[in-house]
C-alpha positions as CSV (number, residue, x, y, z in Angstrom):
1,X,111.3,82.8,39.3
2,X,108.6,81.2,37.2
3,X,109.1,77.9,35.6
4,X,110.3,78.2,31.6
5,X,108.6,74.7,31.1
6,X,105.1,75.7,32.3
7,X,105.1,79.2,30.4
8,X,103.1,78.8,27.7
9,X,104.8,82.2,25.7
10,X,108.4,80.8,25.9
11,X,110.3,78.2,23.9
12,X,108.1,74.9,25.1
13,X,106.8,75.4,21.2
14,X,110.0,74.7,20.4
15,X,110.7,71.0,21.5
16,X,108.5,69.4,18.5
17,X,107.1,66.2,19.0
18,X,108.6,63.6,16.5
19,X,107.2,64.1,13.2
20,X,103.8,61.9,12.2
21,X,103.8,59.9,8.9
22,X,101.2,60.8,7.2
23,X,98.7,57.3,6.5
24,X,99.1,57.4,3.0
25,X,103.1,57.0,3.3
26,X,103.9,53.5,1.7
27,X,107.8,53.9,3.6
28,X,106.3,52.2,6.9
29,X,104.5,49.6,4.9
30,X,108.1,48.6,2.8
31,X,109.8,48.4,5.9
32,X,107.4,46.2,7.4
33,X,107.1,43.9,4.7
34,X,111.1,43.3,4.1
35,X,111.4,43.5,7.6
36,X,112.1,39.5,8.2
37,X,114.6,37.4,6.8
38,X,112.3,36.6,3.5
39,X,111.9,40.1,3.0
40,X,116.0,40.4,3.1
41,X,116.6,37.6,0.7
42,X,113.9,38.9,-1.2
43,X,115.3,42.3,-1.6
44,X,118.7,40.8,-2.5
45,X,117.6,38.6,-4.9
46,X,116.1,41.9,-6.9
47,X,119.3,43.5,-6.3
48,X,121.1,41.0,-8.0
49,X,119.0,40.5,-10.7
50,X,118.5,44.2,-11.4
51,X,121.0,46.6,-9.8
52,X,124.2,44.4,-10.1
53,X,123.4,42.8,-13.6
54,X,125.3,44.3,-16.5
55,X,124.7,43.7,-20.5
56,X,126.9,43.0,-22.9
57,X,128.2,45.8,-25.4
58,X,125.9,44.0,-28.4
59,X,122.4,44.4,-26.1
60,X,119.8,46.5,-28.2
61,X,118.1,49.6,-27.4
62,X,114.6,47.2,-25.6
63,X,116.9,45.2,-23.3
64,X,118.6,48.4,-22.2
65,X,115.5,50.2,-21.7
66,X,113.7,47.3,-20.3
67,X,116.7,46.3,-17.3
68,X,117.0,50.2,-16.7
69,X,112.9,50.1,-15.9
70,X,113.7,46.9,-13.9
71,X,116.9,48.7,-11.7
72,X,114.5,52.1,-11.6
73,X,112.0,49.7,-9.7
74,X,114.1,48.0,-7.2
75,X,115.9,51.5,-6.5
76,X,112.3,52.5,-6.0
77,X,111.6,49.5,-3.4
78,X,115.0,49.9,-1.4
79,X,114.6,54.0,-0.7
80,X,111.1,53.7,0.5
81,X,112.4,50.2,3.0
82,X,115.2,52.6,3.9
83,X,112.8,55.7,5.0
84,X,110.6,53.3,6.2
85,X,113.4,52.5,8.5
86,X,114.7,55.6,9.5
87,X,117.4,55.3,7.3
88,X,119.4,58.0,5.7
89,X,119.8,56.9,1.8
90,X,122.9,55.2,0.9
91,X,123.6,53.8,-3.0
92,X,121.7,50.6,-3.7
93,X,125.2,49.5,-4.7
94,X,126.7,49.5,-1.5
95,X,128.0,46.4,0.2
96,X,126.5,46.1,3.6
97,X,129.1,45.6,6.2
């Protein structure tokens, strides 16, 4: 019997290779740069600042607008760390364990 691996018409198409990043993905280049223990403390500094900051009932329309912005941002940041990763996506809210 022939071997299925060395026949080109069977299912060795099948086994893909890992999929490339394309060089214009900025995911590796997040992931790299809040790789170290700066880039951590960085990234929870922004969460703080942004993502777990809350206004009071009398903040106008601009301050609303402008934090929202600021959390839209650092949402931004922390998905493209995570693909960088290998992540799957998780809420910028959760508590890491």
């Amino acid at each position: 019997m022939a071997d299925p691996a060395a026949d080109p018409g069977g299912w060795a198409w099948f086994a893909a290779d890992a999929p490339s990043v394309p060089d214009d993905d900025p995911a590796p280049v997040f992931a790299r740069c809040f790789a170290g223990p700066d880039g951590r403390r960085v990234l929870a500094v922004l969460t703080a600042m942004t993502l777990e900051r809350t206004l009071g009932p009398d903040a106008g329309d601009a301050a609303l607008r402008h934090l929202e912005g600021q959390r839209r941002l650092v949402a931004t940041i922390l998905a493209l760390v995570a693909r960088g990763r290998g992540e799957a996506p998780r809420s910028p809210l959760a508590k890491e364990t």
